[in-house]
TILUMSE-369334 format. One record per residue: residue in one letter; z, y, x of N, C-alpha, C in turn; residue number from 1. Coordinates in nm, 3 decimals, m for minus. Each point is the difference from the previous one (the first is absolute). Last residue first. Layout:
N
LUMZA,resn,n_pz,n_py,n_px,ca_pz,ca_py,ca_px,c_pz,c_py,c_px,resi
LUMZA,A,Z,Y,X,Z,Y,X,Z,Y,X,NUM
...
***
This chain:
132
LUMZA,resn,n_pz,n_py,n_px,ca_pz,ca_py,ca_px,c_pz,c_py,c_px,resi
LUMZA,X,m0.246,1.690,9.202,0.064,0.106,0.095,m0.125,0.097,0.082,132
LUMZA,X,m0.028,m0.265,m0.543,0.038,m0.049,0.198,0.006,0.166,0.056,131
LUMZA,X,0.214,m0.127,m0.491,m0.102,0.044,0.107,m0.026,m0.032,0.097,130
LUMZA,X,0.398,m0.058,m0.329,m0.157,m0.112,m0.004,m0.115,0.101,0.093,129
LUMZA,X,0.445,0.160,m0.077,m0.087,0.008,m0.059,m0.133,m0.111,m0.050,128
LUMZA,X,0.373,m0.024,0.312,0.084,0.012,m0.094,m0.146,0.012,m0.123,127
LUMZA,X,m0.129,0.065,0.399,0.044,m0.151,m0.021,0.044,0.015,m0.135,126
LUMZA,X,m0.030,0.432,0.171,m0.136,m0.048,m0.023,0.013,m0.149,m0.065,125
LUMZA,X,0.393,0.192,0.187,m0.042,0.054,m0.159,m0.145,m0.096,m0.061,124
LUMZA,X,0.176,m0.028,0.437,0.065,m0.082,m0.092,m0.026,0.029,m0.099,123
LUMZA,X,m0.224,0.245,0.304,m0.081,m0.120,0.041,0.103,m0.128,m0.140,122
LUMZA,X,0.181,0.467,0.068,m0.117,m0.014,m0.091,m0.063,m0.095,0.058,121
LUMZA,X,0.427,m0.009,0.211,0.008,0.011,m0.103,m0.127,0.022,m0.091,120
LUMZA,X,0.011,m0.007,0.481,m0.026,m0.153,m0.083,0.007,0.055,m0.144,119
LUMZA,X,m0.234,0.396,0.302,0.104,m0.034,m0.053,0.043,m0.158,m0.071,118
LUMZA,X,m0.407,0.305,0.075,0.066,m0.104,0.077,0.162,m0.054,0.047,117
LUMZA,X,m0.266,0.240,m0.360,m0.064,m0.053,m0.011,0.089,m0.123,0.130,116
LUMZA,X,0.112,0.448,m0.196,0.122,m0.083,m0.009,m0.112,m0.163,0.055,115
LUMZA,X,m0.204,0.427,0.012,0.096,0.013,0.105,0.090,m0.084,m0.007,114
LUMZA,X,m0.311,0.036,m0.347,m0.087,0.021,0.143,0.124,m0.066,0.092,113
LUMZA,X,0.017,0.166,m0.487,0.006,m0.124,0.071,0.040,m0.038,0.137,112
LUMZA,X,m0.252,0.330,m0.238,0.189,0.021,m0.006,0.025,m0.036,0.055,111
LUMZA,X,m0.416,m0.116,m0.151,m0.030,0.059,0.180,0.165,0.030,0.020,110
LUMZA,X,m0.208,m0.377,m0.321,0.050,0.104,m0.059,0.073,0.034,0.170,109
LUMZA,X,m0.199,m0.423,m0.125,m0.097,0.126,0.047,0.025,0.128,m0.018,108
LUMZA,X,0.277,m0.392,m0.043,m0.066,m0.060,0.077,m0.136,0.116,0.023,107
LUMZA,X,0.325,0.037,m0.365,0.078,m0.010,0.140,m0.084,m0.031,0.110,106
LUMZA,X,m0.076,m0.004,m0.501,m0.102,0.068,0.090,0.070,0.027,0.155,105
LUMZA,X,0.317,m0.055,m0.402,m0.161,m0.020,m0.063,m0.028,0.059,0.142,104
LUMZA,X,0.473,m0.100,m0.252,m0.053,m0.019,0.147,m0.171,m0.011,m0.011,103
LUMZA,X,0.351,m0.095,m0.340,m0.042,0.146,m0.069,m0.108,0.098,0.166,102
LUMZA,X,0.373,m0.434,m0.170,m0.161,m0.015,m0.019,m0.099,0.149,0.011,101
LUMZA,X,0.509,m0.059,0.052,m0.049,0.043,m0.106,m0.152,m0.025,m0.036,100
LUMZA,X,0.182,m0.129,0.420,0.103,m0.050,m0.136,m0.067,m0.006,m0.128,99
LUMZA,X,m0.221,0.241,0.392,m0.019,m0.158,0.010,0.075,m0.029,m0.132,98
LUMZA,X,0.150,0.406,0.107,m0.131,0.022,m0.073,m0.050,m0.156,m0.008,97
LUMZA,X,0.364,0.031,0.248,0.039,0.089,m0.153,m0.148,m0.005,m0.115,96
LUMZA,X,m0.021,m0.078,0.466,0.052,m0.133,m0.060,0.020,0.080,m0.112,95
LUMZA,X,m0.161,0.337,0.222,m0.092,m0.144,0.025,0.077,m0.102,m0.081,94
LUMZA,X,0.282,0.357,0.110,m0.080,m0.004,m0.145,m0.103,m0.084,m0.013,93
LUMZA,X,0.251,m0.063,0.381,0.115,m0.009,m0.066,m0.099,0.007,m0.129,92
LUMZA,X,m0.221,0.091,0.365,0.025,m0.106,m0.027,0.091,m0.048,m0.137,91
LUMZA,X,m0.032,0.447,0.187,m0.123,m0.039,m0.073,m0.001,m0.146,m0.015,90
LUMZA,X,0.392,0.189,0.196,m0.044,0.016,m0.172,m0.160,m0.003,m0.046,89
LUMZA,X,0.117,m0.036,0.469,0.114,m0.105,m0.068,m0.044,0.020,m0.182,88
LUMZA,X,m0.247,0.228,0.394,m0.050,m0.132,m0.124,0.106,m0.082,m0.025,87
LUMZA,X,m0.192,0.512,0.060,0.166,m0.063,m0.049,m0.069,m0.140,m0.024,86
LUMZA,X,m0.299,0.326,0.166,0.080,m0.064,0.047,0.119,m0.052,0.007,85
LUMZA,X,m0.338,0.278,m0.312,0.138,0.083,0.062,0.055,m0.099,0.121,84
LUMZA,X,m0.333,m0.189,m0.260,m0.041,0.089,0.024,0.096,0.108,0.088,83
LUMZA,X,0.126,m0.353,m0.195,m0.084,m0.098,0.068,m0.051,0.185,0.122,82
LUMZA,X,0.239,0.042,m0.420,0.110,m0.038,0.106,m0.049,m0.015,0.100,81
LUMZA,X,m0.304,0.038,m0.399,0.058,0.113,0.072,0.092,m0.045,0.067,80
LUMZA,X,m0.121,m0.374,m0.177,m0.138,0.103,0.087,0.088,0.137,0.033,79
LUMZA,X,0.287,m0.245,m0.289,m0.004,m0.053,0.120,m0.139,0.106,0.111,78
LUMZA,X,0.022,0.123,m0.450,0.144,0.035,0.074,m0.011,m0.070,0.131,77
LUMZA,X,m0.368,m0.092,m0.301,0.020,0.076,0.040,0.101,0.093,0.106,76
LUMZA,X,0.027,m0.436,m0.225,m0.103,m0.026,0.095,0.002,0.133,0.095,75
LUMZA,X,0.270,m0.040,m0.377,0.106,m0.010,0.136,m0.125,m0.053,0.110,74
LUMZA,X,0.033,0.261,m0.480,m0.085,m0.023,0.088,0.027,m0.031,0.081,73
LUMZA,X,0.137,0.282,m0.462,0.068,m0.119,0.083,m0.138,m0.101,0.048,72
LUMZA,X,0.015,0.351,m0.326,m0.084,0.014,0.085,0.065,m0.061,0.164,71
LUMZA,X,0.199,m0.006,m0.475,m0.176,m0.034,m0.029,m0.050,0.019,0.143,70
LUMZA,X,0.501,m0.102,0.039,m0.087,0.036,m0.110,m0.128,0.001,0.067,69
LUMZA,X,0.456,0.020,0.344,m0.068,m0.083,m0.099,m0.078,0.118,m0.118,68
LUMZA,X,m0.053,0.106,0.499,0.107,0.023,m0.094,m0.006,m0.109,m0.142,67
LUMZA,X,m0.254,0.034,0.383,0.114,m0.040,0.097,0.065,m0.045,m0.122,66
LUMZA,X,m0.391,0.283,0.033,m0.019,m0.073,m0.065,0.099,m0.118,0.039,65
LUMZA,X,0.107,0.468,0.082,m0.077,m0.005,m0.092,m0.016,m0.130,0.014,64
LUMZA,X,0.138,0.075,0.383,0.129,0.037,m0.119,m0.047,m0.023,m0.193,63
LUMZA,X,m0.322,m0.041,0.409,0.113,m0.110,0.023,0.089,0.035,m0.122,62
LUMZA,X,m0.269,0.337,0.039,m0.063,m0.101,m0.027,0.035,m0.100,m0.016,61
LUMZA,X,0.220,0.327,0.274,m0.021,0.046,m0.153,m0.042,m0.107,m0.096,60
LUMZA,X,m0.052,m0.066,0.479,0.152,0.029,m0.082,0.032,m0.010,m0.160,59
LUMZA,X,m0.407,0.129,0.225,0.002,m0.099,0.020,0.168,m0.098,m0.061,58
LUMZA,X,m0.090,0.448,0.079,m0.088,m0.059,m0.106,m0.028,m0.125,m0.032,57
LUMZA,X,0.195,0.180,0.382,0.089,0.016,m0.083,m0.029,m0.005,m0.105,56
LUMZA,X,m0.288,m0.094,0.369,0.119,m0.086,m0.007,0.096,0.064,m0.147,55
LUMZA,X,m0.355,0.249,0.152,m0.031,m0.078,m0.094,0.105,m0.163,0.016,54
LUMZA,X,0.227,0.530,m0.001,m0.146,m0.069,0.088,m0.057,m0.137,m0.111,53
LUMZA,X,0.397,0.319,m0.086,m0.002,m0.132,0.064,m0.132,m0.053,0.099,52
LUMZA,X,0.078,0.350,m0.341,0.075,m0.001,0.133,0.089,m0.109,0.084,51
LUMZA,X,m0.429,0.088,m0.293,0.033,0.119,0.075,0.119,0.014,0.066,50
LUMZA,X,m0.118,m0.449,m0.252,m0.094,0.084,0.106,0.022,0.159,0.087,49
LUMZA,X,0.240,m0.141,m0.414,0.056,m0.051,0.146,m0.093,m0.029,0.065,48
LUMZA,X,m0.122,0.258,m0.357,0.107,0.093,0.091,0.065,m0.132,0.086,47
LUMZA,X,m0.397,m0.131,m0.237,m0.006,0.105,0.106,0.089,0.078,0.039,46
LUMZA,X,0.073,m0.412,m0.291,0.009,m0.052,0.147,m0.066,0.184,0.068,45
LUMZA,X,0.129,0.059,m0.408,0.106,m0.056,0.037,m0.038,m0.083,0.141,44
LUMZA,X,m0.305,0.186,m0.294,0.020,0.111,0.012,0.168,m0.045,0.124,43
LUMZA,X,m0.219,m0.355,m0.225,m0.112,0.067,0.067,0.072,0.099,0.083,42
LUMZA,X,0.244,m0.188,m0.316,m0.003,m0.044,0.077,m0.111,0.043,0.107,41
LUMZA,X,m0.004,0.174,m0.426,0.084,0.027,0.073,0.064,m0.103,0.125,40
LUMZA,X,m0.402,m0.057,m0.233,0.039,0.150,0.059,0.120,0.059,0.077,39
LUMZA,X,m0.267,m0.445,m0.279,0.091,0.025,0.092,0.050,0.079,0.108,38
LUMZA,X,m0.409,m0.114,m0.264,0.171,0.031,m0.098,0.057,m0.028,0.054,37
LUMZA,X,m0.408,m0.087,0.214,0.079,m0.084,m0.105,0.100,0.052,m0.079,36
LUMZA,X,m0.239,0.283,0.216,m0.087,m0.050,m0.057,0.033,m0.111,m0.083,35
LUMZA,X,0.280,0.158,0.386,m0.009,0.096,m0.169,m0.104,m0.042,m0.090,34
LUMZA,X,0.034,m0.243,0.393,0.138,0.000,m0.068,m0.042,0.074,m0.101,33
LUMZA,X,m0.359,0.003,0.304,m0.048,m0.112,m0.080,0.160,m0.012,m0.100,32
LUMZA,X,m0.011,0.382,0.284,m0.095,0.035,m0.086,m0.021,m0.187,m0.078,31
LUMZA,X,0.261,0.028,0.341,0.089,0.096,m0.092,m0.126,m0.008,m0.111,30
LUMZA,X,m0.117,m0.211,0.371,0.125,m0.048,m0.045,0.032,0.081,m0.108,29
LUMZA,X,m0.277,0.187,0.249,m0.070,m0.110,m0.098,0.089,m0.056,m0.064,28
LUMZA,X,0.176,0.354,0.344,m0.078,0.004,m0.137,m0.076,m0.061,m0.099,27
LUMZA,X,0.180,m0.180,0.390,0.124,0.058,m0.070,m0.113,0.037,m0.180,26
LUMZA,X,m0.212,m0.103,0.398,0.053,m0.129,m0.092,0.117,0.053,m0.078,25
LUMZA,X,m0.218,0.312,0.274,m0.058,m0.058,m0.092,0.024,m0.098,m0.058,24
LUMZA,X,0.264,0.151,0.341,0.025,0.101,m0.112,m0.111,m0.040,m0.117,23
LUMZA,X,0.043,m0.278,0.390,0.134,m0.037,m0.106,m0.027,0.112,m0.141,22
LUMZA,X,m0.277,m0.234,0.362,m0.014,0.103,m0.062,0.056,0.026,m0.099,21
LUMZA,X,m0.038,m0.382,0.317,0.111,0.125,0.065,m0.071,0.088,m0.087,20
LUMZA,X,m0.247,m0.367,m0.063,m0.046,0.082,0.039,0.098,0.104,0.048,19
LUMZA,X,0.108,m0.315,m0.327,m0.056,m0.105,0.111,m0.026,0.102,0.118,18
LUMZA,X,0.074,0.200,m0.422,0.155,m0.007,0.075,m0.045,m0.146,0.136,17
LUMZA,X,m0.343,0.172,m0.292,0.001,0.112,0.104,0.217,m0.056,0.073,16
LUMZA,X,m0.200,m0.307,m0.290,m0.137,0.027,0.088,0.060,0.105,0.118,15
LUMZA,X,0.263,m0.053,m0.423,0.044,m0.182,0.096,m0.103,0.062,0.164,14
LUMZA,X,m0.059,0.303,m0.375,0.102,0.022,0.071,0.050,m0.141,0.054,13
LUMZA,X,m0.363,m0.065,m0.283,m0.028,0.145,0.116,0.068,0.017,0.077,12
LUMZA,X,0.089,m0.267,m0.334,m0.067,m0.092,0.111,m0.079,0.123,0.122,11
LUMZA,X,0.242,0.157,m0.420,0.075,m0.099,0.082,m0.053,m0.068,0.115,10
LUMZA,X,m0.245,0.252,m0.275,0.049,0.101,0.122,0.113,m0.078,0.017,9
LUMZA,X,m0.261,m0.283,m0.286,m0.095,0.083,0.121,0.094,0.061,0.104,8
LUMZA,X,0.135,m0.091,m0.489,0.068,m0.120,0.120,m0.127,0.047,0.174,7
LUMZA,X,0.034,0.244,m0.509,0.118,0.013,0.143,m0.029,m0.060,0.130,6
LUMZA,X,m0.386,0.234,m0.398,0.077,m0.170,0.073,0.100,0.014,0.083,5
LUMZA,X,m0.310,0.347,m0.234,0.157,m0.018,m0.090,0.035,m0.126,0.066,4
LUMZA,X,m0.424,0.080,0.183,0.084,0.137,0.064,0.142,m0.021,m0.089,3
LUMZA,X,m0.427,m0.279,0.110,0.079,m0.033,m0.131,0.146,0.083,0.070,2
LUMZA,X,m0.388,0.002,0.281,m0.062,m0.041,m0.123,0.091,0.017,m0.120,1
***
């Protein structure tokens, strides 16, 4: 319907990267970045996609919103760790992000998934006011 909208092929590429369809989530990914003006980062996770795979995009991503300024995201940073099976540092940005108030949707967000049984996110949750 509304073809100048970024945020769609973001939620495109969440869809096809649910789906092991890395090369289409790649390309949504890229296509909802440049749309934001953000090309060259776009252009910066498909060469560490190409040689990295989608772990190394993943990387990438970490490095990008890891970094202080405008696009500093430690909800984000943690999910990708979650995602790569790093859950020393996905925990680690979980609280980073808890600190900063900045923790939205832990409780249906699929990243997640794998830190679910784990005490440490049953402490987060508390920590939150959520039930478990």
């Amino acid at each position: 319907m509304y073809p100048e909208v970024s945020m769609p092929h973001g939620t495109l590429s969440n869809d096809y990267f649910r789906k092991s369809d890395y090369g289409a989530a790649l390309k949504e990914l890229q296509l909802n970045l440049t749309m934001d003006g953000q090309g060259d980062f776009s252009a910066a996770l498909g060469k560490a996609y190409a040689t990295g795979g989608w772990n190394g995009l993943l990387k990438k991503e970490i490095e990008f919103y890891a970094a202080p300024g405008d696009n500093y995201d430690p909800g984000a940073v943690a999910a990708f760790y979650s995602v790569l099976g790093d859950k020393e540092n996905a925990f680690l940005w979980l609280n980073k992000a808890y600190e900063d108030h900045a923790l939205l949707f832990i409780k249906c967000t699929r990243e997640f998934d794998n830190l679910r049984g784990d005490p440490r996110y049953a402490e987060m949750l508390r920590k939150m006011g959520l039930p478990e």
